[in-house]
N, C-alpha and C positions, 0 to 999 in steps of 0.2 A: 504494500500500500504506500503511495507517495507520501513524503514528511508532510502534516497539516493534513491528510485528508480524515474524512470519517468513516467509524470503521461501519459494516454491512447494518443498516434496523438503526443509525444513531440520526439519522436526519427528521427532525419536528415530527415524532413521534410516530415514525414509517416502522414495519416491520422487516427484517431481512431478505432484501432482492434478491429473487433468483435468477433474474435475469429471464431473458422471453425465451416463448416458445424454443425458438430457433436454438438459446443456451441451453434450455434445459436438458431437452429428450437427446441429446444427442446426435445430431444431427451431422451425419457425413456428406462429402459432396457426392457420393452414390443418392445417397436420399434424397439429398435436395435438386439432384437434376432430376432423378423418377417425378419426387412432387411437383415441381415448374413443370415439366411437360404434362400431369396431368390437370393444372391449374386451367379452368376453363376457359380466360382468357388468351392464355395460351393457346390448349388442346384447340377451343372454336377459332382459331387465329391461323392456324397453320405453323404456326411457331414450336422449334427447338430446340432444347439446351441439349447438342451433341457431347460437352463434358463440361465438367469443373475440376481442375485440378487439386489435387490429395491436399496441398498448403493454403486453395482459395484465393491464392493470386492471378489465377487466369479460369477464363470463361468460353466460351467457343457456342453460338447458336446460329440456325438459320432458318429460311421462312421459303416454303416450297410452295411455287403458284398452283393455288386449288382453286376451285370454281367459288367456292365460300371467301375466298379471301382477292378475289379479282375484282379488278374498280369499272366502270365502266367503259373504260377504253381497252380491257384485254391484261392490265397490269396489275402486279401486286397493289393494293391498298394501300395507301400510304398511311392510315391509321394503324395499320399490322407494322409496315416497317417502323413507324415509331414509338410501341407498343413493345416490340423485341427486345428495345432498349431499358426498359421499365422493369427492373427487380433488382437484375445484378448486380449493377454497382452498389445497390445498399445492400444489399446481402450478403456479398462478399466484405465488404467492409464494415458492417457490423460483424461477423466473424472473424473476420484481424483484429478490430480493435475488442474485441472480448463485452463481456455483458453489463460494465460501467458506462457504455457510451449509451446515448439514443444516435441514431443514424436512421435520416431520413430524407425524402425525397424533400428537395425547395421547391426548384425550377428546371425546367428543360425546352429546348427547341430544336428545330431539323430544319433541314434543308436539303429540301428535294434535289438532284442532279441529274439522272438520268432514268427511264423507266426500269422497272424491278422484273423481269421478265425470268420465268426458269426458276431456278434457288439461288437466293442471296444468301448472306455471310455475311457476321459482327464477329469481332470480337473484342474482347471485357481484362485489361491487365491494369492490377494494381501492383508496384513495385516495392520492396521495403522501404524506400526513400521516400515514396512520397506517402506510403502508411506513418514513417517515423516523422515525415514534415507535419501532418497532419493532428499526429499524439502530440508532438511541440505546444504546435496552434492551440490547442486546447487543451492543456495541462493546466493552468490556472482558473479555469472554468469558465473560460469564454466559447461563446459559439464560433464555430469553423464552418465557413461555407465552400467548398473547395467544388470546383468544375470536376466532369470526365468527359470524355472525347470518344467517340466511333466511326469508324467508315463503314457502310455497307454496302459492300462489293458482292457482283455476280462470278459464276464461277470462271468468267474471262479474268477476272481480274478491276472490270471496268465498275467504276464506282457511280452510287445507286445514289445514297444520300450520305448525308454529314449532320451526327446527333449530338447534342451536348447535355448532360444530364449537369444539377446543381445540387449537391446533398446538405443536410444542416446535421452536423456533429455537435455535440458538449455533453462534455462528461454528466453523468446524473449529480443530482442533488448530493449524495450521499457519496459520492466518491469525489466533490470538489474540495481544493483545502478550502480550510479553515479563513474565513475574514479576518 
């Protein structure tokens, strides 16, 4: 526990956090790609999480033109493509930063570039450097709003659109120091 913080159940009369869902039950990245692909905005999306690596720093998904997920001009949706973008980066960084943080979605936008024809491709890397820049930011118990960045490319290579998700970190009540 950092010098000045407090310890689990000491914050205005909280009981001891266990930290969410995701901390408690144990939650592998086997599990959590099964559940994301079964999640219905996924599953009815066409959207999926092909892996999550064993440490949670990288992600890998894609989105295969189905007739449920085609816009009216013949192409992927563009609410599916920026939809794909929408879990992992708080997921995965709520599980780097452990069950004192909250990690949450801010803000996000995209931008369209080319139509999404076939299966497109994202993927989701959080590096320890910018996990450790991030625990910095918010070590005194300030909110941290830090960006993430995607391209979603077809399997040319040729790129689809460009996502940018915003997350809102700070440590919990009970894990901030002391005033």
């Amino acid at each position: 526990m950092p010098d000045g913080a407090r310890p689990p159940g000491d914050a205005a009369g909280q009981g001891p956090d266990r930290g969410t869902l995701l901390h408690r039950v144990g939650v592998t990245p086997g599990r959590m790609r099964w559940g994301m692909n079964l999640y219905p905005p996924y599953l009815f999306s066409g959207i999926r999480i092909d892996s999550i690596s064993a440490d949670w720093r990288h992600c890998r998904a894609r989105i295969v033109l189905r007739w449920y997920n085609r816009n009216a001009v013949g192409t992927i949706f563009g609410g599916t493509l920026f939809a794909v973008t929408d879990g992992p980066w708080a997921l995965m960084l709520m599980r780097l930063l452990g069950p004192d943080y909250y990690v949450w979605d801010r803000a996000a936008d995209i931008e369209y570039v080319s139509p999404g024809r076939g299966t497109v491709f994202t993927e989701f890397a959080i590096p320890p450097e910018r996990e450790a820049e991030i625990r910095t930011a918010a070590a005194g118990g300030e909110k941290v709003e830090p960006w993430f960045g995607n391209e979603i490319r077809d399997a040319a290579g040729t790129l689809v659109a460009r996502a940018r998700r915003q997350l809102y970190v700070r440590l919990k009540p009970r894990a901030r120091p002391l005033s």
